[in-house]
N, CA, C and O atoms as a DFTB+ gen file, in Angstrom:
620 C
 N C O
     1  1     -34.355     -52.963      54.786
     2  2     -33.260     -53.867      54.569
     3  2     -32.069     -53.087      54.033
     4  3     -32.223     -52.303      53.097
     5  1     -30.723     -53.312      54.685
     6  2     -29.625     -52.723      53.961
     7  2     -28.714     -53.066      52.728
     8  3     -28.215     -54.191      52.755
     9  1     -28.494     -52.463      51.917
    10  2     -27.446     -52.978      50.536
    11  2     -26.180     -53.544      50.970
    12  3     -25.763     -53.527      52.128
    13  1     -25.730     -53.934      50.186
    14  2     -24.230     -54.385      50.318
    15  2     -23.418     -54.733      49.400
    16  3     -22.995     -55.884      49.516
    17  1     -23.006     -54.072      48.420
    18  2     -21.734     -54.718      47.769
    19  2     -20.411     -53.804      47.969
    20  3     -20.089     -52.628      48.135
    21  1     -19.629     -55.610      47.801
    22  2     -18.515     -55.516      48.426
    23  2     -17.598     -56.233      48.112
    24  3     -17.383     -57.146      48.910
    25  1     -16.674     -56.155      46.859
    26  2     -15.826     -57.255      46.356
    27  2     -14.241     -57.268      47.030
    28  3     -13.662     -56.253      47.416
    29  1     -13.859     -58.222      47.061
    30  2     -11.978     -58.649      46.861
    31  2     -11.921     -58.932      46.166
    32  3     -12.814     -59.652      45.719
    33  1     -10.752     -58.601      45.411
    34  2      -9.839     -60.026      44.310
    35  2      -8.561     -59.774      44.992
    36  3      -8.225     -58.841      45.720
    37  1      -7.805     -61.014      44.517
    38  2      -6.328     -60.838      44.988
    39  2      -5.993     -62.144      43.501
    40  3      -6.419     -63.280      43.293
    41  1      -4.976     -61.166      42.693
    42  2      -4.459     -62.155      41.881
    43  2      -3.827     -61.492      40.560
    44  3      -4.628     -60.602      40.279
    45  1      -3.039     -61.480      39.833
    46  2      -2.082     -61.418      38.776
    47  2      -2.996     -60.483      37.410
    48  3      -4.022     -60.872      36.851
    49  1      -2.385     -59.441      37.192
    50  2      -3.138     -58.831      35.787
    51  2      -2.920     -59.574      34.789
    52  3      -1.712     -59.718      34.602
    53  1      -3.628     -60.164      33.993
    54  2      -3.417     -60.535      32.666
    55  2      -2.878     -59.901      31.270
    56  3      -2.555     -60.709      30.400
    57  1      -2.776     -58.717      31.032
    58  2      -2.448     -58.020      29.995
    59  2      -2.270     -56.642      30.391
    60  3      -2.882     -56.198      31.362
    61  1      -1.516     -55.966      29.744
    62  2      -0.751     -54.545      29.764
    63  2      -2.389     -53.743      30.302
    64  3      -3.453     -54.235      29.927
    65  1      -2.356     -52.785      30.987
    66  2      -3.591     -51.709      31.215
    67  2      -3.814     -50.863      30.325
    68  3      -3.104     -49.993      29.818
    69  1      -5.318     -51.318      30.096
    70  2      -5.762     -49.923      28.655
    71  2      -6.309     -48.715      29.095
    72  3      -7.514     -48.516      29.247
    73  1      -5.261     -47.775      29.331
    74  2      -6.210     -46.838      29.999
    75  2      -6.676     -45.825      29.229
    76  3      -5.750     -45.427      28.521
    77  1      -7.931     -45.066      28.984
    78  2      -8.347     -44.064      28.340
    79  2      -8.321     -42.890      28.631
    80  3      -7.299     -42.436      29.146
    81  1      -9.412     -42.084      28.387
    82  2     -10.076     -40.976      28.900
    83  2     -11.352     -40.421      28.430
    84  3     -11.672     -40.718      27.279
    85  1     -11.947     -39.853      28.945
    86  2     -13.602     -40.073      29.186
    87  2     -13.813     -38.509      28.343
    88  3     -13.003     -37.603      28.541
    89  1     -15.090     -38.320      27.319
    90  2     -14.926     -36.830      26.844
    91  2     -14.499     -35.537      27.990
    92  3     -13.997     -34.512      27.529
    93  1     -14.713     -35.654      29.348
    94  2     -13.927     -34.739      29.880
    95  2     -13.391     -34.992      30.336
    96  3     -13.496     -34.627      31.507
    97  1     -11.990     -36.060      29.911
    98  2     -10.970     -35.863      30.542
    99  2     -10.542     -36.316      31.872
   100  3      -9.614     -35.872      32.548
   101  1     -11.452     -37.374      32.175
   102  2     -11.377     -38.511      33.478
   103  2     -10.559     -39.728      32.823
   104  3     -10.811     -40.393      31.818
   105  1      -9.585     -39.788      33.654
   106  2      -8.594     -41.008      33.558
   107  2      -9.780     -42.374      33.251
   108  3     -10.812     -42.054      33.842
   109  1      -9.931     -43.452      32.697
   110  2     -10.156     -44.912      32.749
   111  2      -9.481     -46.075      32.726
   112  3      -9.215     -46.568      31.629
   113  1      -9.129     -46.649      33.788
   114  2      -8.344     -47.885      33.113
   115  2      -8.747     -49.045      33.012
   116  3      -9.195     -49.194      34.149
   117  1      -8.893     -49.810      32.596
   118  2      -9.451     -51.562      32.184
   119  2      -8.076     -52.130      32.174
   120  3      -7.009     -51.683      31.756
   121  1      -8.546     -53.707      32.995
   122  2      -7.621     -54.592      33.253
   123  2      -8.648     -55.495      33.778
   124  3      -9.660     -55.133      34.379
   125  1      -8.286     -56.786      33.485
   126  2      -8.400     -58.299      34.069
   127  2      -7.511     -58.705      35.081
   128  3      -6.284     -58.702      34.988
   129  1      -8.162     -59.046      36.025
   130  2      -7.482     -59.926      37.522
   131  2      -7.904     -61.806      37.286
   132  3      -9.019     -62.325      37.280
   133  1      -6.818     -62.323      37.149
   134  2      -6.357     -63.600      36.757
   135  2      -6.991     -64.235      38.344
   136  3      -6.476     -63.557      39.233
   137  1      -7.806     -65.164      38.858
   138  2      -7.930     -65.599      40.553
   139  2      -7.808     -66.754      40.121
   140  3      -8.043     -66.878      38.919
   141  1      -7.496     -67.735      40.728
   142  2      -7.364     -68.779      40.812
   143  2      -8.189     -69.478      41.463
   144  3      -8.666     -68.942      42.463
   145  1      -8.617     -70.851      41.131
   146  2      -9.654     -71.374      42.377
   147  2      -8.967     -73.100      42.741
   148  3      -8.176     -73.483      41.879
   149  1      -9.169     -73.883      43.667
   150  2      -8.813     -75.022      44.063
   151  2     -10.031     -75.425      44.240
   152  3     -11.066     -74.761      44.302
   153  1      -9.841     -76.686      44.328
   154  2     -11.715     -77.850      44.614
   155  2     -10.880     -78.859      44.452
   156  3      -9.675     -78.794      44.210
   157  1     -11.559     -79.815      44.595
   158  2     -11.613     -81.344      44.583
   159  2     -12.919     -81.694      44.351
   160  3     -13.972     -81.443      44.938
   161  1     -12.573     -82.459      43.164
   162  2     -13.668     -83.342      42.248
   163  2     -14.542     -84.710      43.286
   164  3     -14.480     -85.031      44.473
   165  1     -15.451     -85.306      41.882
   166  2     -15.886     -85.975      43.281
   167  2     -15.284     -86.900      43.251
   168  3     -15.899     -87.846      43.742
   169  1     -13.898     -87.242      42.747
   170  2     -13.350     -88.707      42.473
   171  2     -12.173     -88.142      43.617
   172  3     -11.147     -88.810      43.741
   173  1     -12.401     -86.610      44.630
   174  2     -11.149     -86.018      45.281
   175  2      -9.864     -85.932      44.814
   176  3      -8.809     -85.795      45.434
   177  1     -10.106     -86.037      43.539
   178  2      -8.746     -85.391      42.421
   179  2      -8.802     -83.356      42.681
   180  3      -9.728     -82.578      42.456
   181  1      -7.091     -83.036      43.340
   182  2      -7.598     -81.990      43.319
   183  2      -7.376     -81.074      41.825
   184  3      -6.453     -81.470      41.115
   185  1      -8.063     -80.054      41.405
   186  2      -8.584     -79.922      40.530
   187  2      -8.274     -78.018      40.784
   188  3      -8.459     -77.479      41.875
   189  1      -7.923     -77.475      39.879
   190  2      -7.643     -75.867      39.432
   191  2      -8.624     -75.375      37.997
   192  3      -8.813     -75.829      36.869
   193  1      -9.192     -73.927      38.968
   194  2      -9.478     -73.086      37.265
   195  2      -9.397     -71.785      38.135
   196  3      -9.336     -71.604      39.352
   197  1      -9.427     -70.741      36.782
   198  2      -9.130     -69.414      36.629
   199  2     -10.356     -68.496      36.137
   200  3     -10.937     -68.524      35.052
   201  1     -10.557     -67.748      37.153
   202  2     -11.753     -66.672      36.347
   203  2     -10.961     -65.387      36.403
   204  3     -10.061     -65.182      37.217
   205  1     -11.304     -64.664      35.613
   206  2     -10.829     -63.753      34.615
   207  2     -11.544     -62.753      34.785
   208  3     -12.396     -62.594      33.911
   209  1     -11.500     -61.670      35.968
   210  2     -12.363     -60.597      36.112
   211  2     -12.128     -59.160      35.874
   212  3     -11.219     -58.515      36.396
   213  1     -12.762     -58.830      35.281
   214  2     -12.559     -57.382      34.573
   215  2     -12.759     -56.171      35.574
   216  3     -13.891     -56.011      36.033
   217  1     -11.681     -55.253      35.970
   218  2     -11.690     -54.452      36.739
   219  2     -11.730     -53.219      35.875
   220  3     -11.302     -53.315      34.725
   221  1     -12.302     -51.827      36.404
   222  2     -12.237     -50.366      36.025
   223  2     -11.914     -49.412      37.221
   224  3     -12.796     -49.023      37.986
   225  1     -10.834     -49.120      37.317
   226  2     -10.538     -47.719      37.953
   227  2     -10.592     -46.334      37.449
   228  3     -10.987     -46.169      36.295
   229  1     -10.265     -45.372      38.125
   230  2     -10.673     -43.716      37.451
   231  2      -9.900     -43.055      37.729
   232  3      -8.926     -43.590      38.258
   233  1      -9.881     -42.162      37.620
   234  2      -9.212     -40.593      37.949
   235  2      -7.584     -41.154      37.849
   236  3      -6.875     -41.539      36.919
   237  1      -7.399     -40.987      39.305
   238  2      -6.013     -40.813      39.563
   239  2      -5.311     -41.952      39.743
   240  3      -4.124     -42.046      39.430
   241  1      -6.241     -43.232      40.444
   242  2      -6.016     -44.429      40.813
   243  2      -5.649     -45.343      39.193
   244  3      -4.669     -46.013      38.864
   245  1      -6.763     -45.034      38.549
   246  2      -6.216     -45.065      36.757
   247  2      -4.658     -45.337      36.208
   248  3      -3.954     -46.313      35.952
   249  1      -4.511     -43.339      36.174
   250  2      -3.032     -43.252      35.845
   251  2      -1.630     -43.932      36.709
   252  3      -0.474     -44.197      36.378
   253  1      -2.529     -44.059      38.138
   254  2      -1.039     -45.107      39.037
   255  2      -0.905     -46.240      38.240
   256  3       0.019     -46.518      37.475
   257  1      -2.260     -47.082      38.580
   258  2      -2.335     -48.381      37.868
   259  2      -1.561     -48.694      36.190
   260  3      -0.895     -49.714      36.012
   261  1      -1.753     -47.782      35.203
   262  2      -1.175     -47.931      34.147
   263  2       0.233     -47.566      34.063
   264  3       0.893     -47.743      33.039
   265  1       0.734     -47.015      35.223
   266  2       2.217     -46.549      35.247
   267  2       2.945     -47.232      36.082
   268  3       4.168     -47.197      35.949
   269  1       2.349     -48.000      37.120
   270  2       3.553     -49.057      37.613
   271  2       2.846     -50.527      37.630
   272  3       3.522     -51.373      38.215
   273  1       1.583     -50.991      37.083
   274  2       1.323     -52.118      36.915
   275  2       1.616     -52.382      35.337
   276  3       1.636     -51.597      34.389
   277  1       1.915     -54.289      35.439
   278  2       1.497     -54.760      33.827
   279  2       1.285     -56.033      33.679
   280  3       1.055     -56.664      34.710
   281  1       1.294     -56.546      32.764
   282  2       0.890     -58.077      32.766
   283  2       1.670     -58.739      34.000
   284  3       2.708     -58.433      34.586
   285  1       0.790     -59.712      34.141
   286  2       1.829     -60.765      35.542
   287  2       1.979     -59.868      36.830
   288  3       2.594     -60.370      37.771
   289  1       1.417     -58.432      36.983
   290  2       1.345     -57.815      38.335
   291  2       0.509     -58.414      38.983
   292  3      -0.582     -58.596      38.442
   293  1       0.715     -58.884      40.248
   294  2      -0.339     -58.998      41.659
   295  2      -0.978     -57.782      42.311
   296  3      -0.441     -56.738      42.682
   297  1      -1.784     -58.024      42.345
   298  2      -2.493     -56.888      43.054
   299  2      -4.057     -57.641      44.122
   300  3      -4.676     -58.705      44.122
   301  1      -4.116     -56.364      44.884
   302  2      -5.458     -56.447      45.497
   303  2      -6.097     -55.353      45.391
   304  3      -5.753     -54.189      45.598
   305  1      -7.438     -55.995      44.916
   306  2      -8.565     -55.253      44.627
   307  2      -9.815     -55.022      45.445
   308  3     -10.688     -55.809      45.810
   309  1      -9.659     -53.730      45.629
   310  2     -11.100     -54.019      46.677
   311  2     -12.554     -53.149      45.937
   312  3     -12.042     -52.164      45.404
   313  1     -13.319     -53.120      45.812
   314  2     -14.537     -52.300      44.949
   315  2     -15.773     -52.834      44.894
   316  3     -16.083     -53.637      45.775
   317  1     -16.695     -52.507      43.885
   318  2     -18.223     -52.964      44.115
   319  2     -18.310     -53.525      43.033
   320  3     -17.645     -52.936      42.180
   321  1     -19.082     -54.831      42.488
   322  2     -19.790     -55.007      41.545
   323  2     -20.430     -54.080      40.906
   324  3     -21.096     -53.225      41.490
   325  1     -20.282     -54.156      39.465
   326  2     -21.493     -53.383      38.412
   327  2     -21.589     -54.194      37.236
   328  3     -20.588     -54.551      36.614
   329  1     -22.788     -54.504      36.900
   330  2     -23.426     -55.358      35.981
   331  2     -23.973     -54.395      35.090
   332  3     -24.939     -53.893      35.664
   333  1     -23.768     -53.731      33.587
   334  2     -24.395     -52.882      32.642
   335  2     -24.815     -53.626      31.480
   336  3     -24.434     -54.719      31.061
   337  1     -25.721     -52.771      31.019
   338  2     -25.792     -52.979      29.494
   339  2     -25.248     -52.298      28.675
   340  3     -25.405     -51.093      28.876
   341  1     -24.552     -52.606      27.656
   342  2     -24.581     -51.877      26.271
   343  2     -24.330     -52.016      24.556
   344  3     -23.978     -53.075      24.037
   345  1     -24.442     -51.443      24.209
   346  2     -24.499     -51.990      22.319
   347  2     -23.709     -51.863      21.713
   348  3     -23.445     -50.688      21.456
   349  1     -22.810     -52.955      21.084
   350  2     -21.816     -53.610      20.522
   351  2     -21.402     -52.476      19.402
   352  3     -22.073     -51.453      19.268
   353  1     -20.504     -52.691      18.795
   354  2     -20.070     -52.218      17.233
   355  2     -21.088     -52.373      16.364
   356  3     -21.441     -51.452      15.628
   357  1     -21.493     -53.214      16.366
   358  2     -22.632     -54.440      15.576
   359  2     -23.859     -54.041      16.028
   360  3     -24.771     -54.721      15.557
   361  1     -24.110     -53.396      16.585
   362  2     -25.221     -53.321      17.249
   363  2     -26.247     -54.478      18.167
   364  3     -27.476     -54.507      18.226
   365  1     -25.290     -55.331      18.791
   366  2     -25.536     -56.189      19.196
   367  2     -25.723     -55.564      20.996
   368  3     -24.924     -54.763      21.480
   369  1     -26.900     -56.123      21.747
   370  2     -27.031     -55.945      22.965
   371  2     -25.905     -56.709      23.889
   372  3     -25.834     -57.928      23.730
   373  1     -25.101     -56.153      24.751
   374  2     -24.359     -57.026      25.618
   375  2     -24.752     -56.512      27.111
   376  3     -25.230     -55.416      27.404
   377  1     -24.379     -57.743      28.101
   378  2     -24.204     -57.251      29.389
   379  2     -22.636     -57.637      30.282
   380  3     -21.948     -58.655      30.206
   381  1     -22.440     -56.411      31.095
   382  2     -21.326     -57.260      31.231
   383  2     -21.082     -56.874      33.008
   384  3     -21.287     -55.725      33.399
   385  1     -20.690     -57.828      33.846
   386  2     -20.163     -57.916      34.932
   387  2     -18.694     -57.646      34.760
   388  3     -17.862     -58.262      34.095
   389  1     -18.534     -56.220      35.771
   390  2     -17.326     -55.777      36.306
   391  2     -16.772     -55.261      37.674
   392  3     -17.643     -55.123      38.534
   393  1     -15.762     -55.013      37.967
   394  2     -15.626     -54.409      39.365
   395  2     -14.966     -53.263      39.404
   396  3     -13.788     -53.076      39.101
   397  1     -15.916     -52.337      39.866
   398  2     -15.395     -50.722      40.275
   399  2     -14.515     -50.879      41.179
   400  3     -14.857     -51.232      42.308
   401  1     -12.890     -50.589      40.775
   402  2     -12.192     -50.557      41.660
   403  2     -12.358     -49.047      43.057
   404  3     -12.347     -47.880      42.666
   405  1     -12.421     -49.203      43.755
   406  2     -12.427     -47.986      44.990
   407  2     -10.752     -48.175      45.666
   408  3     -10.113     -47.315      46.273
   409  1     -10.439     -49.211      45.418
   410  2      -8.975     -49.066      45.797
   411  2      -7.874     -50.385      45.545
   412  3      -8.099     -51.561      45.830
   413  1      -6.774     -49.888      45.001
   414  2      -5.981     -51.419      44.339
   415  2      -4.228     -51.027      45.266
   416  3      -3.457     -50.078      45.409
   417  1      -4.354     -52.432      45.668
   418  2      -3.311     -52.263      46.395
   419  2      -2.308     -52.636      45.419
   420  3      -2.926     -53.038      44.433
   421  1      -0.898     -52.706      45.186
   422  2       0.255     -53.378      44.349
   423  2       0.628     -54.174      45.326
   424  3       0.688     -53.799      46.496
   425  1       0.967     -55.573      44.854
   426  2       1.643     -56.613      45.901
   427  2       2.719     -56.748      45.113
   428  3       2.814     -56.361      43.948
   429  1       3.744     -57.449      45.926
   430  2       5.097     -57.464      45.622
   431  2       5.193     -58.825      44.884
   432  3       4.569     -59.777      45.354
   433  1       6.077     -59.011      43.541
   434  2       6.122     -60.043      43.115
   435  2       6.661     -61.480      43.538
   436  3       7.477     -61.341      44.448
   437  1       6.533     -62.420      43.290
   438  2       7.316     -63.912      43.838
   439  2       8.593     -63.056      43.930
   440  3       9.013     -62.680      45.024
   441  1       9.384     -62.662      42.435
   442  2      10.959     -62.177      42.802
   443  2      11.317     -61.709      44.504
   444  3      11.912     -62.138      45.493
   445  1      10.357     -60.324      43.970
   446  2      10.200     -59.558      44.927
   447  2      10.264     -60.396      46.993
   448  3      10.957     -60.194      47.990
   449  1       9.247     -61.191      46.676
   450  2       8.888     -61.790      48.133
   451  2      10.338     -62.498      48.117
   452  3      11.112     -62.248      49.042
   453  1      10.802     -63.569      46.855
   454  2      11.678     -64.326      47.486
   455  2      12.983     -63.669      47.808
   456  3      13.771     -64.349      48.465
   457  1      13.487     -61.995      47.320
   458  2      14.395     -61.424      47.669
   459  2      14.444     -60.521      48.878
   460  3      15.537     -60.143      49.300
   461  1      13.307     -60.156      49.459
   462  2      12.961     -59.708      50.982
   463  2      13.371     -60.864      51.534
   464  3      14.554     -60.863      51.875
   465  1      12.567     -62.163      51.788
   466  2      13.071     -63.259      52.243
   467  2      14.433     -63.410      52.908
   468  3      14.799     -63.397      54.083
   469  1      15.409     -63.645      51.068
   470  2      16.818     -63.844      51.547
   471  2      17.181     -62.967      52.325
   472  3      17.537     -63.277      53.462
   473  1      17.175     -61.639      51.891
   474  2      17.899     -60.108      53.326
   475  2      17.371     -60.722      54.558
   476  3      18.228     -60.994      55.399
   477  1      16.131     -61.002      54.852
   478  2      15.935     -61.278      56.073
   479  2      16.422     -62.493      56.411
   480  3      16.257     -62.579      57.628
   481  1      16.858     -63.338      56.064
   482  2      17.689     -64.446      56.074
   483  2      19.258     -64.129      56.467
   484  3      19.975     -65.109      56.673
   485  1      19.706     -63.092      56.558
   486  2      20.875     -62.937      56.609
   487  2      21.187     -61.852      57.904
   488  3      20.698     -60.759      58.190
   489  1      22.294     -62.740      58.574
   490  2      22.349     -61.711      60.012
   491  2      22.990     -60.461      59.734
   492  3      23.124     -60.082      58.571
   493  1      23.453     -59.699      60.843
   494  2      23.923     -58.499      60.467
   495  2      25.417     -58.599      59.847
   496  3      25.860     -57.898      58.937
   497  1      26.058     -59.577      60.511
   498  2      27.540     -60.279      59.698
   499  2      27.817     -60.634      58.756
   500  3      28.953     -60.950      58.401
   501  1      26.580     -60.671      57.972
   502  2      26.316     -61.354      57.024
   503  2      26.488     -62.681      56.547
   504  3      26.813     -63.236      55.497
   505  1      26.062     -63.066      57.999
   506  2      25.930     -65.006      58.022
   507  2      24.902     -65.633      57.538
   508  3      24.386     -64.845      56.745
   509  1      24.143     -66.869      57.566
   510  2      22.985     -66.964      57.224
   511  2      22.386     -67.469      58.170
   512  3      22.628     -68.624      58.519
   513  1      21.524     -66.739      58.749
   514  2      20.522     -67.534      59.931
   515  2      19.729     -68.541      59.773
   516  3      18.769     -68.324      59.034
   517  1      19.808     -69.480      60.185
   518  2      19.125     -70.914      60.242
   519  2      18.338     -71.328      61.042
   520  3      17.795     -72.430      60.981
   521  1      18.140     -70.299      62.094
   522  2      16.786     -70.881      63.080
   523  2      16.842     -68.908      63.467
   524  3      17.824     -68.167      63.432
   525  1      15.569     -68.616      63.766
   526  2      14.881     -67.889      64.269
   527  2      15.619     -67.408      65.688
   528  3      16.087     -68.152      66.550
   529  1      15.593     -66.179      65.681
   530  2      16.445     -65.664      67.123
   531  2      15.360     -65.937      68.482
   532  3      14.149     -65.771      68.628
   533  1      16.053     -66.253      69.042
   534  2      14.355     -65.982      70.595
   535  2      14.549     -65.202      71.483
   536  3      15.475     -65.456      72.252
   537  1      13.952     -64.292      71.638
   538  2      13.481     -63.134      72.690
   539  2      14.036     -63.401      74.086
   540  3      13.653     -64.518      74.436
   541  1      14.632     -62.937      74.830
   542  2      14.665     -63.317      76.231
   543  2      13.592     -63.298      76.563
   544  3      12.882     -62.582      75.857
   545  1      12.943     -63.953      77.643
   546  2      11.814     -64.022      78.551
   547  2      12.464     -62.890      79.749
   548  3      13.611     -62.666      80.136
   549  1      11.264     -62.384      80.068
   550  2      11.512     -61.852      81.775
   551  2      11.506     -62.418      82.440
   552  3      10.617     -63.235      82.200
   553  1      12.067     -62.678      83.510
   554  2      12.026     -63.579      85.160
   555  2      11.201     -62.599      85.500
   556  3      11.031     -61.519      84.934
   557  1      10.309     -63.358      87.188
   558  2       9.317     -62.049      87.926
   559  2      10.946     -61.804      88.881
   560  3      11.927     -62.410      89.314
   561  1      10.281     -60.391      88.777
   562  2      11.372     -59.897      89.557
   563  2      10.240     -59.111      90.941
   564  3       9.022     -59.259      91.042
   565  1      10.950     -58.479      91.644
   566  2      10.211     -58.023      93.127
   567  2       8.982     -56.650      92.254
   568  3       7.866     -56.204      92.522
   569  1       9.637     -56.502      91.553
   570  2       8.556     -55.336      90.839
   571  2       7.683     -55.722      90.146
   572  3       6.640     -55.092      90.318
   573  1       7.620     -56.770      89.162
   574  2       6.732     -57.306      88.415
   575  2       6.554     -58.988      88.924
   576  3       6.768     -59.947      88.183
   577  1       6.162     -59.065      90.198
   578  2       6.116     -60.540      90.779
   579  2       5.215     -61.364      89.732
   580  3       4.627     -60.863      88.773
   581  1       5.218     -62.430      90.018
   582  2       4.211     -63.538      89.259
   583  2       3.300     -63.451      89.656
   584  3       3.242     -63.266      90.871
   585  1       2.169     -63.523      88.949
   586  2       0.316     -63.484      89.460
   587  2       0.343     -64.394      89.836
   588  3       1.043     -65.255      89.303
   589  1      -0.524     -64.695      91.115
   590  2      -0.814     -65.393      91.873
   591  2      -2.031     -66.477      90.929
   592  3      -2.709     -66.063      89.988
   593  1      -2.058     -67.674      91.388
   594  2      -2.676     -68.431      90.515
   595  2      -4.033     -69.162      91.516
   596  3      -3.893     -69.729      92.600
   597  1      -4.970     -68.995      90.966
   598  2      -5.870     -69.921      91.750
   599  2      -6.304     -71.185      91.182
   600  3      -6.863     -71.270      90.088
   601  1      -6.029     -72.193      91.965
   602  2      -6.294     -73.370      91.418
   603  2      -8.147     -74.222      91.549
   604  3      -8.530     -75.381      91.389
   605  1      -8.641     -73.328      91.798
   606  2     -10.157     -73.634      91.763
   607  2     -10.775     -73.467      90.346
   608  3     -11.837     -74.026      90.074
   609  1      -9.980     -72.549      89.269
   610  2     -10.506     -72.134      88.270
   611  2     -10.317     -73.290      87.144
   612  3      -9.266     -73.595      86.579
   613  1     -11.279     -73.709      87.011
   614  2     -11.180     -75.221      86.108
   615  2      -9.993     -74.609      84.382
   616  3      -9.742     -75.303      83.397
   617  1      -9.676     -73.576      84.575
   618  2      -9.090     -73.575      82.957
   619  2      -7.600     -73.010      83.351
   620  3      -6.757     -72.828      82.473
């Protein structure tokens, strides 16, 4: 039988990135990915919650992450589950579910999207376009005639 893990997240950092370093000197960074979820109850009230998942990147991917992400960044996350144990301050046993990042994309913020938007909203005159330009179509011409159509073919 074959293994498989294989996570996404796509959703907003919650707090500034703590990034460390490991006794030799391997980048760490820790951060929470904010996801959002939708449902409908059984009364079909629709209905929102938030899980709060703890991501770890390394090396180099680390130091990006703590230098151009921060709270309220979007991102996508792609990596594996890891579930550990270990012992508190207190000496208390914990376990904890996280996701090894293998690769985090940066997404562009609402600002961000809604100011690409407007530029593309705006012609080269700097008018504002209000409907979508349309492509000329080709006519068949003697070189690229029209395919012949058979009408036996039920579709």
């Amino acid at each position: 039988m074959s293994n498989y893990n294989k996570m996404f997240l796509m959703g907003n950092i919650t707090a500034d990135i703590d990034l460390r370093y490991t006794p030799t000197g391997t980048p760490v960074a820790r951060f929470n990915v904010a996801v959002n979820n939708f449902y409908r109850d059984s009364s079909g009230e629709q209905k929102q919650s938030v899980d709060f998942i703890p991501v770890v990147a390394f090396a180099r991917q680390a130091e990006t992450c703590a230098q151009y992400l921060g709270k309220g960044s979007p991102v996508f996350v792609e990596g594996r589950l890891s579930i550990r144990d270990y012992t508190d301050k207190e000496g208390n046993k914990r376990r904890i579910a996280e996701v090894i990042a293998r690769r985090v994309v940066f997404l562009p913020s609402r600002r961000q999207r809604e100011e690409a938007f407007a530029e593309k909203s705006v012609s080269d005159e700097g008018e504002k376009v209000d409907e979508p330009v349309e492509e000329p179509t080709e006519e068949p011409t003697e070189e690229h005639p029209e395919p012949e159509m058979d009408d036996d073919i039920p579709f």
